[in-house]
C-alpha positions as CSV (number, residue, x, y, z in Angstrom):
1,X,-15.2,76.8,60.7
2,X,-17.0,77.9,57.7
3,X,-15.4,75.1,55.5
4,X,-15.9,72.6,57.8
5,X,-19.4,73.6,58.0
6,X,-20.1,73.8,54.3
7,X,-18.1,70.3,54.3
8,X,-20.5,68.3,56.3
9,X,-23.3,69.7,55.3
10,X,-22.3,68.7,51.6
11,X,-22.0,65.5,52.8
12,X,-25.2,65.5,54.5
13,X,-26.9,67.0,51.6
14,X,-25.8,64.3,49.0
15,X,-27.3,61.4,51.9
16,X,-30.7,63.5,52.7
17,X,-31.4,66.1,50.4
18,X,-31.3,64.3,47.0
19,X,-33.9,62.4,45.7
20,X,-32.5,59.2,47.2
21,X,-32.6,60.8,50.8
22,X,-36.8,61.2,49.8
23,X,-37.0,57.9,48.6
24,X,-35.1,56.6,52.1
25,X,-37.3,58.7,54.4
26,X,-40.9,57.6,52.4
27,X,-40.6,54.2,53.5
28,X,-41.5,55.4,57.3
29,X,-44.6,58.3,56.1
30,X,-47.9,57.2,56.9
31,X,-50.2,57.6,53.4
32,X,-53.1,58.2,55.7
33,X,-52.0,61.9,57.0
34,X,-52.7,63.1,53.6
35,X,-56.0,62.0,52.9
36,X,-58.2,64.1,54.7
37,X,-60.6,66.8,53.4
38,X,-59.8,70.5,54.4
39,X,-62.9,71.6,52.9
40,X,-64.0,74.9,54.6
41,X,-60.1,76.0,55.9
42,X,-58.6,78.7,54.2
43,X,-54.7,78.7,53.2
44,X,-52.6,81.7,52.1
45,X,-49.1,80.6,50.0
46,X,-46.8,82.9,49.2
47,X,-44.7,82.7,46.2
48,X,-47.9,80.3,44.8
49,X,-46.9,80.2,40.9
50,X,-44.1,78.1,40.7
51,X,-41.9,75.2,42.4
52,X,-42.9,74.3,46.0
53,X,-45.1,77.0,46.9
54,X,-47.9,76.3,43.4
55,X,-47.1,72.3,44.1
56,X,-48.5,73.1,47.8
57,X,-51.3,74.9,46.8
58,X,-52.5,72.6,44.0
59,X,-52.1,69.8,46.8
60,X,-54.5,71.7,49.2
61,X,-56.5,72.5,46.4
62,X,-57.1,69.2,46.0
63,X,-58.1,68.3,49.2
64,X,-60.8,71.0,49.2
65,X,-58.9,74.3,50.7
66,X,-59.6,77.4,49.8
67,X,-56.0,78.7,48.8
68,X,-55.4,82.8,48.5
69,X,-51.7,82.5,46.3
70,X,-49.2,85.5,46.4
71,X,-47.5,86.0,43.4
72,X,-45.5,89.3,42.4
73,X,-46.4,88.5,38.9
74,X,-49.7,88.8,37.8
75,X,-50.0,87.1,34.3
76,X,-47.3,83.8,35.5
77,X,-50.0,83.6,39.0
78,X,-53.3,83.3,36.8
79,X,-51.7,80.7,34.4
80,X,-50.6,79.2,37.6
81,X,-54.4,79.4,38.9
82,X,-55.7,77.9,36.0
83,X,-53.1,74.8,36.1
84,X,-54.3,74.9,39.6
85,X,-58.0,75.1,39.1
86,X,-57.9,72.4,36.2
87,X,-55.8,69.6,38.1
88,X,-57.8,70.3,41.6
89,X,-61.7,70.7,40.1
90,X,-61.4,73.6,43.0
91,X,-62.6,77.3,41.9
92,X,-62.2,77.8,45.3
93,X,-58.2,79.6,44.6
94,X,-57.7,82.9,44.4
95,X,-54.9,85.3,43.0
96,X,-53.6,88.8,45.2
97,X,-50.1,90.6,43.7
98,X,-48.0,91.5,46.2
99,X,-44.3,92.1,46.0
100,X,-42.4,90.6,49.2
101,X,-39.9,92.6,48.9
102,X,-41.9,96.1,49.5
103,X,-42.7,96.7,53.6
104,X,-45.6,98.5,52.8
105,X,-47.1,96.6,50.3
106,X,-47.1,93.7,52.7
107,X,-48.5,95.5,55.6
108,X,-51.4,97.2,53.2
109,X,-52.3,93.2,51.6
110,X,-52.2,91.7,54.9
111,X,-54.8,94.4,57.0
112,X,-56.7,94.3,53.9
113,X,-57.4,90.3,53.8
114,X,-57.9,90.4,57.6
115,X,-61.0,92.6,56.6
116,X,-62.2,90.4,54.5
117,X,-61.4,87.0,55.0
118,X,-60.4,84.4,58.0
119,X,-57.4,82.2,57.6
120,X,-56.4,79.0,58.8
121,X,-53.0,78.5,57.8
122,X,-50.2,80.5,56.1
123,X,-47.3,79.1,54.3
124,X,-44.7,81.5,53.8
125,X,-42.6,80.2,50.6
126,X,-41.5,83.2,48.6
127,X,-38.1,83.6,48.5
128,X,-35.6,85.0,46.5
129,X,-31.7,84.8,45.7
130,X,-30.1,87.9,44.1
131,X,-26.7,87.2,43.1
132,X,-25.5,90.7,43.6
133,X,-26.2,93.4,46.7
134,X,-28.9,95.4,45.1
135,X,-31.5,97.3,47.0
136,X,-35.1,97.8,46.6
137,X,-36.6,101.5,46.2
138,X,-37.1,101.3,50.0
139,X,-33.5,100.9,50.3
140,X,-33.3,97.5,51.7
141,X,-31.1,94.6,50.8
142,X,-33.3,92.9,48.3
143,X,-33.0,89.1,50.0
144,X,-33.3,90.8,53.3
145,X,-36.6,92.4,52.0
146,X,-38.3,89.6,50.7
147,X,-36.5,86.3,52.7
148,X,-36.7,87.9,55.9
149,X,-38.6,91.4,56.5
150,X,-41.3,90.7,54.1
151,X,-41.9,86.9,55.9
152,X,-41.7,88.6,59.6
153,X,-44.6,91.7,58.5
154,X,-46.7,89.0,56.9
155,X,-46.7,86.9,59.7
156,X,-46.5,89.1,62.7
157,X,-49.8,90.8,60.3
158,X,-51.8,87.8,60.4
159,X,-51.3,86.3,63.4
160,X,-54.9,88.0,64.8
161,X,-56.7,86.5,62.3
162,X,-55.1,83.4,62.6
163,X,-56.1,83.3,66.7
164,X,-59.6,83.4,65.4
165,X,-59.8,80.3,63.9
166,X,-59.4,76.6,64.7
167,X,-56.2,74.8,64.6
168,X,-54.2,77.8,62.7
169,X,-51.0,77.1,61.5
170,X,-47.9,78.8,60.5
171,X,-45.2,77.2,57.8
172,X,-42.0,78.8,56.5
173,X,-40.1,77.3,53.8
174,X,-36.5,77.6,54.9
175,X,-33.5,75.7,53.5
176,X,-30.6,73.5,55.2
177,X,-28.8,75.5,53.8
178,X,-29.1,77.6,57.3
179,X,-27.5,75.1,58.7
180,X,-23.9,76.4,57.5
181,X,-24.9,80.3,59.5
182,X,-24.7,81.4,62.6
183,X,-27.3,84.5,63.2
184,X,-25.2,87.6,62.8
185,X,-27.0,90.3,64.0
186,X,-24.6,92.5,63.6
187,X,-25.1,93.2,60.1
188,X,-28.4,92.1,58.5
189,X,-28.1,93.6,55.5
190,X,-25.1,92.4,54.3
191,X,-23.4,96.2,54.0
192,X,-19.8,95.2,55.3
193,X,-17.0,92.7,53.8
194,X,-18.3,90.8,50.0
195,X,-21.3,89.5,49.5
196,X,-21.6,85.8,48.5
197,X,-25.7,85.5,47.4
198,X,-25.6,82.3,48.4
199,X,-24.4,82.7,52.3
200,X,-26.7,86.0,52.8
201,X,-29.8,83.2,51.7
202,X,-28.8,80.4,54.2
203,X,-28.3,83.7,56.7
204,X,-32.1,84.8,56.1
205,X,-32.9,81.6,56.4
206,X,-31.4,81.2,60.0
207,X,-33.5,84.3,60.1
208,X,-36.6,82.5,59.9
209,X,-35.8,79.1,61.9
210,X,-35.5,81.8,65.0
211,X,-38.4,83.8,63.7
212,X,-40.3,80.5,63.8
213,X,-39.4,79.5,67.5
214,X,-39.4,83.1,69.1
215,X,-43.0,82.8,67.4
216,X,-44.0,79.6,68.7
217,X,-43.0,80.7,72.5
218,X,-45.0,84.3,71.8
219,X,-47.9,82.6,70.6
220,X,-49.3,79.4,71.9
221,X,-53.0,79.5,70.3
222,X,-51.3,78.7,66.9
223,X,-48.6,76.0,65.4
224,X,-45.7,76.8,64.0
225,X,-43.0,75.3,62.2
226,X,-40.1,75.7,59.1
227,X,-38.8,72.7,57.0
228,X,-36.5,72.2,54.5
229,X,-37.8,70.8,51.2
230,X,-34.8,69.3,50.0
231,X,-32.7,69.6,47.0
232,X,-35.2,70.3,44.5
233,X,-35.5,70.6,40.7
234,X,-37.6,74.4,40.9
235,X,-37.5,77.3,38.2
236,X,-35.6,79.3,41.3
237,X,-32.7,76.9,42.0
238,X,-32.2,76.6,38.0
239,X,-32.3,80.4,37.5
240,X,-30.1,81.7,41.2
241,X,-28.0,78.1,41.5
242,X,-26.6,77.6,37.6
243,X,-23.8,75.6,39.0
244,X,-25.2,73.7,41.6
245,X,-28.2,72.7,39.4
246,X,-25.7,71.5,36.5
247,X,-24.0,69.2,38.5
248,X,-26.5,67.8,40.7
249,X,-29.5,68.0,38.0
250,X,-30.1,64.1,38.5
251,X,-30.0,63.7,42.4
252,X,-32.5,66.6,42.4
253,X,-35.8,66.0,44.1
254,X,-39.2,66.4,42.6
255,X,-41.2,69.3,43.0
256,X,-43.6,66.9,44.6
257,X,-40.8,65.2,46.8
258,X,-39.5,68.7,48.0
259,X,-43.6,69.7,48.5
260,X,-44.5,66.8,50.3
261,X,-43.7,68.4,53.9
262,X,-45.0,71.6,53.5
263,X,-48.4,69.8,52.7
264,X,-48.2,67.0,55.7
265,X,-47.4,70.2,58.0
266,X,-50.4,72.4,56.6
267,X,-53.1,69.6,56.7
268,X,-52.3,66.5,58.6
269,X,-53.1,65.9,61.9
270,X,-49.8,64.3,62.7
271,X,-48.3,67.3,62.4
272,X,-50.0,69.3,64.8
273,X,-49.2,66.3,67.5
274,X,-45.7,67.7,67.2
275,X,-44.3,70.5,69.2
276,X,-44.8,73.8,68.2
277,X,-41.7,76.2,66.8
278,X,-39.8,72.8,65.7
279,X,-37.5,72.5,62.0
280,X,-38.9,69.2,60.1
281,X,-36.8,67.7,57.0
282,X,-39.2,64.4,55.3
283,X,-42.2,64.8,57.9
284,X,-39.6,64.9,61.0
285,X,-38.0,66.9,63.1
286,X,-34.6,67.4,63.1
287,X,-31.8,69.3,64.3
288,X,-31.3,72.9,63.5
289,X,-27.4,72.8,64.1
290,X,-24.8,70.5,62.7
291,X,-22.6,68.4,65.1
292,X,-20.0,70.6,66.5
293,X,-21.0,73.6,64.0
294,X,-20.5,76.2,66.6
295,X,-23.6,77.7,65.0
296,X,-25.8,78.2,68.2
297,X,-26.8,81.9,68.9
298,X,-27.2,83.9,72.5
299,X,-30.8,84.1,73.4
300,X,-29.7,88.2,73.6
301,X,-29.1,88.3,69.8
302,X,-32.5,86.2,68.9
303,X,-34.6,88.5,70.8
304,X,-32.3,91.5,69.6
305,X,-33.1,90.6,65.5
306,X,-37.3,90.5,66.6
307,X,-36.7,93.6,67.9
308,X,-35.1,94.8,65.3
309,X,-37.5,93.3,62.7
310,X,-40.0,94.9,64.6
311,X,-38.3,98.1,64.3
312,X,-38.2,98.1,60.5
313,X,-41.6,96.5,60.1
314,X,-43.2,99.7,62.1
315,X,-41.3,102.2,60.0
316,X,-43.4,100.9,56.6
317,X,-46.4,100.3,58.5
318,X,-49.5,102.0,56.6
């Protein structure tokens, strides 16, 4: 099953995820849903200093948002502000250093901006690929920590704030990549059989395609949605996918191209026409299974990994 999976999602990939598949789906976007002013809404992005999540924020930036950027790194996140600050002509972008992968950390940044500020929209786009099973000094899986815990306390943190103010929003960068797992609840961590970094990311990122939808039905005062940006040329897919990025270096997408999304789902109006909880690839929808992928999971074990999320996420809570 798995390499008939992998197979057609290949095949898939090389059609819609290149920079071709962009090109292909731009012909139907509507220029329009970007050009609006967002002047007065605030925007957290994770992961803010590089790639997809700094393209984002420059793009909101732009359009007059006020944009809060998590970075782990503190010197890489002001050279990314200043980038930022210089192409936008927005002060309005502020730096906080929190490490994804640390529980507490999360929980301590999150009730401390709740304080302080209000927030319209959240983009959760940190995300990490370790090659090898190494664990954090909390003793978690280190993708687990950051791909999946770290998006769940952030989120499930924020969400009062976000009920507080007008059309909020919720966007998590997954992958297709998800598309080649099936949920295994059984062992989140990845402690049994080898560990291939590469299948534990597309697992925590079926993580958070069903963290989005159990979301969306909990929570009806805000929108949520994941996407996939694409094969895209980022600093993370050259440094975790060497031999994916050598061979497909010139199909690779943009920054921009694999950006786009994430910025038509934060700040058009389009976007918050569509359903809530839904998986959008080039400002659509789409399916989150492949045909005949046997990759559906029981509603049992989608409410069993929020409740055990929410079991973990209480144990670091400060």
């Amino acid at each position: 099953m798995s390499l008939y999976r992998n197979t057609v999602w290949f095949i898939k990939g090389l059609q819609e995820y290149t920079k071709s598949g962009y090109e292909a789906a731009e012909r139907r976007f509507n220029a329009a849903d970007l050009e609006v002013s967002v002047s007065g809404r605030s925007f957290i992005v994770t992961g803010a200093n590089s790639g997809i999540g700094k393209t984002a924020a420059c793009e909101i930036a732009k359009r007059g948002g006020m944009v809060h950027m998590i970075c782990r790194n503190k010197d890489r996140a002001e050279e990314a502000r200043k980038e930022i600050v210089d192409q936008s002509k927005n002060e309005n972008v502020h730096v906080h250093i929190v490490d994804m992968a640390s529980p507490r950390k999360v929980w301590e940044f999150a009730n401390g901006f709740s304080q302080n500020h209000s927030l319209h929209v959240l983009i959760n786009n940190a995300g990490c690929m370790v090659n090898q099973r190494e664990l954090t000094e909390d003793g978690l899986e280190k993708n687990f920590a950051t791909n999946t815990l770290g998006t769940y306390i952030l989120t499930t943190a924020l969400i009062p704030t976000l009920k507080k103010s007008q059309d909020p929003r919720v966007i998590t960068v997954s992958s297709g990549g998800m598309l080649v797992q099936k949920l295994n609840v059984e062992d989140l961590q990845f402690e049994k059989g080898s560990f291939d970094s590469t299948m534990v990311y597309a697992q925590n990122k079926r993580q958070q395609v069903i963290m989005t939808e159990q979301w969306a039905a909990q929570h009806k005062e805000i929108h949520f949605s994941s996407m996939h940006p694409g094969w895209a040329d980022t600093p993370a897919v050259r440094s975790s996918m060497p031999d994916f990025y050598e061979k497909m270096k010139n199909k690779l997408r943009t920054e921009a191209q694999g950006a786009d999304t994430v910025a038509w789902l934060a700040i058009s109006d389009a976007a918050n026409k569509q359903p809530s909880g839904l998986f959008f690839q080039d400002r659509k929808a789409v399916s989150t299974h492949l045909p005949l992928a046997f990759s559906r999971s029981s509603p049992d074990d989608e409410q069993k990994l929020m409740s055990m999320l929410e079991q973990l996420a209480d144990q670091f809570k400060c």
